[in-house]
Short mmCIF file of the C-alpha atoms (twelve columns), coordinates in Angstrom:
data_MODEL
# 
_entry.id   MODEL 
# 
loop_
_atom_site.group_PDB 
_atom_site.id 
_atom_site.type_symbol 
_atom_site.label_atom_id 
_atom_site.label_alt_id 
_atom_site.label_comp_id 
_atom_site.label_asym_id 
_atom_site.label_seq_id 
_atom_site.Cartn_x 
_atom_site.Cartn_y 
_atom_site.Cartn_z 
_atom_site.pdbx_PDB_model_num 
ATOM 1   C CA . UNK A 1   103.665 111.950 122.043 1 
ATOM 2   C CA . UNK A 2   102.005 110.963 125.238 1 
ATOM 3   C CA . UNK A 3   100.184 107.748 124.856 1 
ATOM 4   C CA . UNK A 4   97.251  108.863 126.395 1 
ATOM 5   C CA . UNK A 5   96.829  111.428 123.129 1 
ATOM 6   C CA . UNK A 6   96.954  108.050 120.838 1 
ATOM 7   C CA . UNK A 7   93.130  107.055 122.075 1 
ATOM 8   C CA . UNK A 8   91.983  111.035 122.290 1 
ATOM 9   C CA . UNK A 9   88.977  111.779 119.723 1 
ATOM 10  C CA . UNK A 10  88.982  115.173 117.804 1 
ATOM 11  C CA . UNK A 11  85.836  116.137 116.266 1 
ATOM 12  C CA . UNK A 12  87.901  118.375 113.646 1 
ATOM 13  C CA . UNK A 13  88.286  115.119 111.822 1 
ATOM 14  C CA . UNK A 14  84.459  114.584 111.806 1 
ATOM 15  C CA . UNK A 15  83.472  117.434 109.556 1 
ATOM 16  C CA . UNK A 16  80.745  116.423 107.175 1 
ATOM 17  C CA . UNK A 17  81.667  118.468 104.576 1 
ATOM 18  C CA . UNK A 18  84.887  116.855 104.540 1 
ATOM 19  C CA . UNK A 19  83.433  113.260 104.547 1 
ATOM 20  C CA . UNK A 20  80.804  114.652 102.061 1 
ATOM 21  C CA . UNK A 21  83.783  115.836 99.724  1 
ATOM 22  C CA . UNK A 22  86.113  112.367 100.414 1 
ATOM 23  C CA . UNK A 23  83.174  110.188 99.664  1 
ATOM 24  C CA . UNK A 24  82.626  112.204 96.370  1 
ATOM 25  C CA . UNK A 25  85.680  112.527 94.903  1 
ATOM 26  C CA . UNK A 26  87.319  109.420 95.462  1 
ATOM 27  C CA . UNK A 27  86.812  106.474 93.478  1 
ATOM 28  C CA . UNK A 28  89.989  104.432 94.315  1 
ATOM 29  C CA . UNK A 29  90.033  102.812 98.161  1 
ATOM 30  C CA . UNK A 30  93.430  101.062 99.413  1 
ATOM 31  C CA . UNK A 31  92.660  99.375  102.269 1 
ATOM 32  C CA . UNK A 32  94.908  98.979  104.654 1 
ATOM 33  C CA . UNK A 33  94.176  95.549  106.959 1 
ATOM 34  C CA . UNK A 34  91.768  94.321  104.607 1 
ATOM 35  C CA . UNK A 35  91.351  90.552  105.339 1 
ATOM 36  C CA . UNK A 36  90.194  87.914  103.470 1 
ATOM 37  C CA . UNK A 37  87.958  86.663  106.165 1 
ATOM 38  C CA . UNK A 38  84.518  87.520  105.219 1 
ATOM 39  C CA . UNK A 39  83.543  87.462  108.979 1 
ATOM 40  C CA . UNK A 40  86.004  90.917  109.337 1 
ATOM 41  C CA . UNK A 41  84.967  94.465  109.757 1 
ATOM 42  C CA . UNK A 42  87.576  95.198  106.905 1 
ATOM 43  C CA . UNK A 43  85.794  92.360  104.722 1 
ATOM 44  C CA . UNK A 44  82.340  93.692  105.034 1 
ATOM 45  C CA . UNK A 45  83.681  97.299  104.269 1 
ATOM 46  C CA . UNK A 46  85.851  96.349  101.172 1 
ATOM 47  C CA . UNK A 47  82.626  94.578  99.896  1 
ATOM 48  C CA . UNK A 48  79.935  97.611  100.189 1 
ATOM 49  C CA . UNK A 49  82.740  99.966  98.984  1 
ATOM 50  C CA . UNK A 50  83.129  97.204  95.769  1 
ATOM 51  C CA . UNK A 51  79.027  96.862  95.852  1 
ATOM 52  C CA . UNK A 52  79.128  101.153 95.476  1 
ATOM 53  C CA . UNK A 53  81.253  101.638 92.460  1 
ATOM 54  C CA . UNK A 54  84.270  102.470 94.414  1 
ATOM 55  C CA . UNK A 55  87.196  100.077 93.365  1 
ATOM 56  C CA . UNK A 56  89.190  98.739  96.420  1 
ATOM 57  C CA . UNK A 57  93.068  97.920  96.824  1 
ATOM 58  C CA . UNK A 58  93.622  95.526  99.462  1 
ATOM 59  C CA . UNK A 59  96.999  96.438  101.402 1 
ATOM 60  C CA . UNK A 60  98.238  93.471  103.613 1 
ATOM 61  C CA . UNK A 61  101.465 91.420  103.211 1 
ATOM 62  C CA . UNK A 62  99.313  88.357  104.640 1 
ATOM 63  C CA . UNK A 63  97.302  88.335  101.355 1 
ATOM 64  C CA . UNK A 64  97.471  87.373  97.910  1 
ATOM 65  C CA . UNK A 65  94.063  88.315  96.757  1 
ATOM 66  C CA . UNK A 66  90.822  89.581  98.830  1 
ATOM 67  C CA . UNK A 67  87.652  90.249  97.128  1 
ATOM 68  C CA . UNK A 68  88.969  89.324  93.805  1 
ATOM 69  C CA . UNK A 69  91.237  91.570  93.736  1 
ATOM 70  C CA . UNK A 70  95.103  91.784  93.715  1 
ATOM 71  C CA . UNK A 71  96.618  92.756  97.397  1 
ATOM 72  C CA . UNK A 72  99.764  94.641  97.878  1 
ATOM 73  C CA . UNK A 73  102.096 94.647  100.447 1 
ATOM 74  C CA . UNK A 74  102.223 98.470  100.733 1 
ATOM 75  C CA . UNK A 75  100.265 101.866 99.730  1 
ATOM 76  C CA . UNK A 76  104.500 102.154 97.690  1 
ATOM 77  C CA . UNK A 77  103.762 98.636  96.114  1 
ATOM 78  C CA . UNK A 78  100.723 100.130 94.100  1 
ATOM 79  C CA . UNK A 79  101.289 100.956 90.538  1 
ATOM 80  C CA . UNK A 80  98.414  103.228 90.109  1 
ATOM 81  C CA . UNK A 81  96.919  106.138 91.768  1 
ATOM 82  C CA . UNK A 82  94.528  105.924 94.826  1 
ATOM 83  C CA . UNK A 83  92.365  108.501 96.176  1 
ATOM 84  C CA . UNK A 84  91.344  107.502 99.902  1 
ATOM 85  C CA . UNK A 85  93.656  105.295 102.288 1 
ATOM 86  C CA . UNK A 86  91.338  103.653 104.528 1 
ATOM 87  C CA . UNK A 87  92.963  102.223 107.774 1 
ATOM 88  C CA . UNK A 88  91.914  99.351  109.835 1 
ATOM 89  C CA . UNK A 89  94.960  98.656  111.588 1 
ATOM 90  C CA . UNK A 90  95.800  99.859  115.196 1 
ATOM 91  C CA . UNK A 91  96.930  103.112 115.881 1 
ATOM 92  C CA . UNK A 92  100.485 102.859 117.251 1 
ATOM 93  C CA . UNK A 93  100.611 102.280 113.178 1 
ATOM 94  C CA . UNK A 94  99.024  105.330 111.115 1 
ATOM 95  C CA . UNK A 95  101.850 107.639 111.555 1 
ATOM 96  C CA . UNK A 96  103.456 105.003 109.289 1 
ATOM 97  C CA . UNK A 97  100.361 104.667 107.161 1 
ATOM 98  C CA . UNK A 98  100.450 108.470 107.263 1 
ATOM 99  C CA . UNK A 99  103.452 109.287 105.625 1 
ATOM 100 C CA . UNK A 100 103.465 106.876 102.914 1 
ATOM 101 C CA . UNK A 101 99.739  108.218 101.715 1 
ATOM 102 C CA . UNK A 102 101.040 111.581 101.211 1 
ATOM 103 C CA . UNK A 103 104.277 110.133 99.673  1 
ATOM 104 C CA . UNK A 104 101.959 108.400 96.841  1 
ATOM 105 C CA . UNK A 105 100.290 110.908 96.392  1 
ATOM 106 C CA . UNK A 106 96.758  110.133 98.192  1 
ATOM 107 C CA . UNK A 107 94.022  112.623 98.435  1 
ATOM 108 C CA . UNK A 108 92.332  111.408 102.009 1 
ATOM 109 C CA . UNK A 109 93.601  109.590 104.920 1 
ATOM 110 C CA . UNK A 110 90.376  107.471 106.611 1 
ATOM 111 C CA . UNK A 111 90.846  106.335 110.397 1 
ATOM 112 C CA . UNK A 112 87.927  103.607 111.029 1 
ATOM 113 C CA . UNK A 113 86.303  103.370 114.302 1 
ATOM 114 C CA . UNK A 114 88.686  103.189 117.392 1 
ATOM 115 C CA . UNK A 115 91.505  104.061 114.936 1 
ATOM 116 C CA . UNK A 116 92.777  107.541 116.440 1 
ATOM 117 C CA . UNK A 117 96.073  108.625 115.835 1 
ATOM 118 C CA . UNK A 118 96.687  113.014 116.465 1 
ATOM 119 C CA . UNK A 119 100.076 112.425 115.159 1 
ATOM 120 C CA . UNK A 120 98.983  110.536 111.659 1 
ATOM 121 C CA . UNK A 121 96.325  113.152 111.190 1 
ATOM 122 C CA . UNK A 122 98.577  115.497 111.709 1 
ATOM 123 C CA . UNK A 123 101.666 114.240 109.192 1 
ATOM 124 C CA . UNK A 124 98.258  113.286 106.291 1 
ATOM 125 C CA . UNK A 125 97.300  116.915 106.926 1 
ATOM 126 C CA . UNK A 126 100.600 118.612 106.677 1 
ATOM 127 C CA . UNK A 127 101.293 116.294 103.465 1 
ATOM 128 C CA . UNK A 128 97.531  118.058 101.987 1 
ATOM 129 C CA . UNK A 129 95.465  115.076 102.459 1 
ATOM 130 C CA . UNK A 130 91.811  115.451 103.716 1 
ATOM 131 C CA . UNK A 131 91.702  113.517 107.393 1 
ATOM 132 C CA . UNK A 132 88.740  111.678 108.787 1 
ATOM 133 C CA . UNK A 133 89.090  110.178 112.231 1 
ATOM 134 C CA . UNK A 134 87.112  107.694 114.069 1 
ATOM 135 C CA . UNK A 135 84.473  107.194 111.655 1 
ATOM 136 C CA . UNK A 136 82.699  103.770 109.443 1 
ATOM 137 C CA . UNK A 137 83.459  105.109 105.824 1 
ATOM 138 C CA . UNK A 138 80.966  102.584 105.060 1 
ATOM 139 C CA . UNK A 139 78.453  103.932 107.722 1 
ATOM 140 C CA . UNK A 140 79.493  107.383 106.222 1 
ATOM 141 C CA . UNK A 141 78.989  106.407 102.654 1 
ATOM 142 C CA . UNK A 142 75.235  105.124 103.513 1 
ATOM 143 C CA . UNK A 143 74.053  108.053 105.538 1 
ATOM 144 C CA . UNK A 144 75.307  110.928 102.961 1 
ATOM 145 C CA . UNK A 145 74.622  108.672 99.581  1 
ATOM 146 C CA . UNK A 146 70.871  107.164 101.389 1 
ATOM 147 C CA . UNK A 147 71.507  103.984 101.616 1 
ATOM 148 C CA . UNK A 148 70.767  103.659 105.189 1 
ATOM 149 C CA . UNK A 149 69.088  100.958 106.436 1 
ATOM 150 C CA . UNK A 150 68.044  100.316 109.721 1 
ATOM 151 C CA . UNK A 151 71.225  97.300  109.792 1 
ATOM 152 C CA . UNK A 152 72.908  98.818  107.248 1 
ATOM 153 C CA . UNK A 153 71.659  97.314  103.900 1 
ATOM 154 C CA . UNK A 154 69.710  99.030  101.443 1 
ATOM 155 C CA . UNK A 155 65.933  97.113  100.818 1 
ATOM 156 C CA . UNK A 156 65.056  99.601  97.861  1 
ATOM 157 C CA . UNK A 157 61.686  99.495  99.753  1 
ATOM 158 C CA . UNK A 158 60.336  102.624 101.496 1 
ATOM 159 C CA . UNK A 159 57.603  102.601 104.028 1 
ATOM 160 C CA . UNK A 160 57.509  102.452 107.957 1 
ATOM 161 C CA . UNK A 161 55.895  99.283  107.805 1 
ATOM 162 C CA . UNK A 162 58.370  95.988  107.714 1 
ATOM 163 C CA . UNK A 163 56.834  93.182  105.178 1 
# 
């Protein structure tokens, strides 16, 4: 694959009514690159996902436990099912990521921001998995479930006026 194809955005892997349906269905998150240090994209993501009933699996051999919960060295190292595979790692490294979410089984493949690989969307799609590209699952998750915020936290207070 040329390398200029591995930074190339495809809006067929921004379809809201497949984000719609991945954010829906799936209740079980591994979270591939999810870091321990709170001042991380991956941290802040893992903790709204947590905060929003979803329960997160931390994938990253650097880790022993993030957000209280057990990390794996690999989507094969988890012994139960997951439903999305959220990526936060750089793109030369989803075709990888890829192929072992449809190997166990995964329903959804999520590329964050930046995180654009044709060839892992490809290899997830062939394998039946639901592909989002490019895209904040937790920026996702708060525009489609309103919790929107103007800085991304949910007040519980509605009016135009700030207190």
């Amino acid at each position: 694959m040329p390398a200029a194809a591995i930074g190339r955005r495809d809006d067929r892997y921004q379809d809201p009514r497949v984000i719609q349906r991945v954010l829906h269905s799936g209740r079980v998150v591994a979270v591939v690159g999810l870091s321990s240090d709170p001042l991380r994209a991956s941290n802040f993501v893992g903790f709204y996902l947590q905060r929003h009933g979803y329960r997160i699996v931390p994938v990253n051999p650097n880790e022993r436990e993030v957000l209280g919960e057990t990390c794996y060295s690999s989507l094969s190292a988890i012994p139960f099912a997951v439903d999305i595979v959220d990526v936060f790692r750089r793109p030369q490294f989803v075709p990888a990521i890829a192929e072992e979410a449809v190997k166990i089984g995964a329903k959804a493949l999520w590329l964050q921001f930046n995180v654009i690989s044709p060839e892992g969307a490809r290899i997830a799609r062939q394998g039946g998995l639901d592909v989002v590209m490019d895209k904040c699952i937790k920026v996702e998750h708060a525009r489609y479930m309103g919790k929107m915020h103007w800085f991304g936290l949910n007040t519980g207070v509605i009016s135009s006026q700030r207190e």
